[in-house]
N, C-alpha and C positions, 0 to 999 in steps of 0.2 A: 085190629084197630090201626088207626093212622094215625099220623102227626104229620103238621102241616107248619113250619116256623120261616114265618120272613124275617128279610133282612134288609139293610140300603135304605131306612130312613131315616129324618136330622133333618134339622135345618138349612136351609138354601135361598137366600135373595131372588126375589122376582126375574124372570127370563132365565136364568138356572137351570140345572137339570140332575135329575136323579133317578137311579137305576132301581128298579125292589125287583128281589127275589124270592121265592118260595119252594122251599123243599120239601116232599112229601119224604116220607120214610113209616115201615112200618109192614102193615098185612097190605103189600098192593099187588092187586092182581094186573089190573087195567087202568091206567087213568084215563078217563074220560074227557069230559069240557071242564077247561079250567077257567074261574072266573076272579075280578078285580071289583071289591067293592070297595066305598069310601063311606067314613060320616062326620060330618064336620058337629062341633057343637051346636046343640038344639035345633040340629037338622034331621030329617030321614034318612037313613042307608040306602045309598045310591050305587049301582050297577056302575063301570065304569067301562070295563072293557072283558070280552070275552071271549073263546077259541076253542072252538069244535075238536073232537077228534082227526078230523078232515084237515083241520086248520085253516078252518074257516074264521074270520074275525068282525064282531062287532064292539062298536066302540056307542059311549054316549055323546048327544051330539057338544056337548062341552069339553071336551075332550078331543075331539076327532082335528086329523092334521099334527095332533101336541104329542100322543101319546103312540107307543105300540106294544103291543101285547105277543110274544110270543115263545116259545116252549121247547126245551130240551128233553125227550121221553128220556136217553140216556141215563139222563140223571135224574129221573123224578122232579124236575124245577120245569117253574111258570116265570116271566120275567114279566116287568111293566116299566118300559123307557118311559120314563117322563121329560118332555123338552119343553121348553119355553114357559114354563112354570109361572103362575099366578098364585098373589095372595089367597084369590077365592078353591086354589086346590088342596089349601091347609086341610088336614085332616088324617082322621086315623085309618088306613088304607089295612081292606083284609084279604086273604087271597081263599078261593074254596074252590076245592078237587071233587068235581062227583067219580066214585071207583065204582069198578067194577061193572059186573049186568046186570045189577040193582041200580047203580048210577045212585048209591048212597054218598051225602056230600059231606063233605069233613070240611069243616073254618079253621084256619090259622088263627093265633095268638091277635093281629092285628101289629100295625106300626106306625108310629106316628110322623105325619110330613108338613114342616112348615117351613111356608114362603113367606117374608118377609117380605115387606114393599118398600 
């Protein structure tokens, strides 16, 4: 089993910026693509940003320029710079690890980020 717990969110004023982090710990063999979802109320869960084993990185196109995603294997952690923060990126931010050569995906807890205008 995995465990997957972010951290780095709270509140922050419009143009702001805030760091999230996510640590895996647990049975990891491998981690594979790490990914950033979001979902704001009475919205869909959206894909935000995300990094291949390669460290290859796509971002969503709301996001892109703002944000970067990328990854310490050392330590089992996925990070997500967020710059230049908008109201519209309020939301409960999750992070999920696919492990292993099943590339089975484990979700974090989830954490919540609001911008303030």
């Amino acid at each position: 089993q995995v465990q997957l717990v972010e951290s780095g969110g709270g509140l922050v004023q419009a143009g702001g910026s805030l760091r999230l982090s996510c640590t895996a710990s647990g049975r990891i063999l491998r981690i594979n693509t790490w990914d950033w979802y979001r979902q704001a109320p009475g919205k869909q869960r959206e894909l935000v940003a995300s990094m291949t084993p390669a460290s290859t990185t796509t971002y969503a196109d709301s996001v892109k320029g703002r944000f970067i995603i990328s990854r310490d294997n050392a330590k089992n952690t996925v990070y997500l710079q967020m710059n230049s923060l908008k109201p519209e990126d309020t939301a409960v931010y999750y992070c999920t690890a696919a492990v292993g050569d099943a590339f089975r995906t484990y979700w974090g807890q989830g954490i919540q980020v609001t911008v303030s205008s």
